[in-house]
C-alpha positions, 0 to 999 in steps of 0.5 A: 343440302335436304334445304337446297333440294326442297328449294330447287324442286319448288322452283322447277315446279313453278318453271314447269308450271309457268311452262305449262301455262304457255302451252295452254294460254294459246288461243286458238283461232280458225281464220276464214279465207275467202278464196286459196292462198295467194299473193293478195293474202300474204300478210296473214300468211306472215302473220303466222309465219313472223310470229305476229299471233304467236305474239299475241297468244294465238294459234291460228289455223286458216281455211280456204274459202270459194268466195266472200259469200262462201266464207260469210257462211262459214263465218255464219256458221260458227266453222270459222271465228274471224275471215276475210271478204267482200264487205258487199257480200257481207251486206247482201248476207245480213239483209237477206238473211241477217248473217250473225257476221260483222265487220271489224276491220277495213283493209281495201279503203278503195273497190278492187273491182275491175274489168279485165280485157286485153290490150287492143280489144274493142272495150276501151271502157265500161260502156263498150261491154254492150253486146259483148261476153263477160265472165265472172266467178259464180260467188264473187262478191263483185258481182252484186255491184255489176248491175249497178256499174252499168246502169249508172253508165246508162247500159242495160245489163241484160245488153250485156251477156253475163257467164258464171264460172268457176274461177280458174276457168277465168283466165284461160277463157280470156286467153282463149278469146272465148269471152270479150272480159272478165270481172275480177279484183286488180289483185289476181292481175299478175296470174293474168299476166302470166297466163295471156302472155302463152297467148300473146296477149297483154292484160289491160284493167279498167278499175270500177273506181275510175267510174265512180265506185266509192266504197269499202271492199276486202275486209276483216269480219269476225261472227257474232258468236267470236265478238261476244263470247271471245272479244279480247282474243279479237282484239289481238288478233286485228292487233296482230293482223294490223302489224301483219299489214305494216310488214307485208306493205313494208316487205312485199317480197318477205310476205310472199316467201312467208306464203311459200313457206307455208304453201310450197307451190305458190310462185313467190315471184307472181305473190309478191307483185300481186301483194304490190298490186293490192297496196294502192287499195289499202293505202290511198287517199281515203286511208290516210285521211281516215286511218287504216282499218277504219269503216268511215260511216259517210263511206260506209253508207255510201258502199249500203248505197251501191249494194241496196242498188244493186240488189234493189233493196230500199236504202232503209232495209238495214242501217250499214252501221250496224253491219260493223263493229269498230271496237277491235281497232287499235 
């Protein structure tokens, strides 16, 4: 019996020891976004809430963010291990202040920059916003790109009236016809929706990618302290956030009540079609020649190229490769 006993102890003992060693092999994460929650990052709220972290030995807590630039800092920072944003804040951040930041992992193959209008406005096109008002958000990575946009459309931007607000004034400024535009990703569309319908208005996108804007946009970053010191543990997080991704594309709705639960006062509904509206940016025809989550360098030197222009960098200030580090992709 004394024998039975020593026996079952040791092996409670080991139970208890396994058990805590689950407790304690939890990795913790802190995951940057670059903006509050909503539909357009309803995979990462999936990720945590379908266990796909839990999966991989992770806990991770997420922060909102006001903008790529704003999370790029955070990231620069050491607040924040791995985020979300604008790769063409992310090249703006290291060549003005080489931002110990990488990208790691590719999201939107295509630019989700757009112009925003209504229906039955004077602006059928980009070249119509001569002498007309835009407004955009004060941090929005989009806004590196604009000048460029136009000066390849042969505008002067300085023909253009450019305002910059905080971006919940954006929508209501549309409705109100207090601007002719807004510059904004096509993922934010259906809160648009919403918001110029009390007006009786109708949204009407005009995509930058429809006048020639190639390159890589939302992306996975991690900083350079994460990438050297923790490299394993980001690994499995992009493995976690690529399943993420599969389901969430697989399962809009499920996604978007994933984000509800975690955020009770978002609309499921509104999250849902703006996930839906962000697929044609991950899975397009650049991603299935590619792979999803690949930086391809001829893409990504094209995306440095938009960028240096915009900001009138010479094209040799920095080489983009060294912007990403493909080594976490699966």
């Amino acid at each position: 019996m004394k024998k039975m006993s020593k026996t079952l102890a040791h092996t409670l003992a080991a139970l208890l020891a396994c058990g805590a060693m689950s407790v304690h092999a939890a990795d913790k994460v802190v995951f940057q976004l670059d903006w509050v929650p909503g539909g357009d990052k309803s995979a990462i709220y999936a990720a945590i809430n379908q266990g796909f972290f839990k999966a991989e030995g992770l806990e991770v807590t997420l922060q909102s963010g006001r903008g790529s630039s704003d999370a790029i800092t955070k990231l620069a920072s050491g607040s924040a291990d791995v985020g979300v944003g604008g790769i063409a804040a992310l090249m703006t951040a290291v060549a003005e202040n080489k931002a110990p930041v990488k990208a790691i992992m590719s999201i939107y193959a295509k630019e989700p920059d757009a112009l925003f209008t209504v229906k039955g406005s004077s602006i059928k096109g980009i070249k119509d916003v001569v002498g007309k008002t835009v407004a955009t958000a004060t941090f929005s990575s989009s806004n590196a790109l604009w000048p460029v946009m136009l000066k390849r459309q042969g505008i002067d931007p300085d023909s253009v009236k450019l305002l910059k607000v905080d971006p919940t004034t954006l929508a209501p400024m549309l409705a109100q016809g207090k601007v002719d535009a807004t510059i904004n990703w096509i993922t934010v569309g259906p809160g648009y929706e919403a918001v110029l319908a009390q007006a009786g208005k109708t949204l009407e996108i005009l995509p930058w990618s429809n006048y020639g804007l190639d390159g890589y946009g939302w992306s996975m970053m991690a900083s350079d302290k994460m990438i050297q010191e923790r490299p394993e543990v980001l690994k499995r997080v992009v493995k976690a956030m690529r399943k993420a991704f599969d389901y969430a594309i697989a399962n809009p709705d499920a996604a978007a009540a994933d984000l509800k639960a975690m955020v009770p006062e978002i609309d499921a509904k509104k999250a849902a079609a703006e996930f839906r509206s962000s697929i044609p940016l991950i899975q397009n025809e650049v991603s299935a020649k590619d792979g999803i989550g690949v930086f391809e360098p001829v893409l990504l030197k094209t995306t440095w190229e938009w960028v240096a222009q915009s900001m009138n960098y010479p094209v040799d200030k920095l080489d983009p490769e060294t912007l990403v580090d493909r080594r976490f992709l699966p």
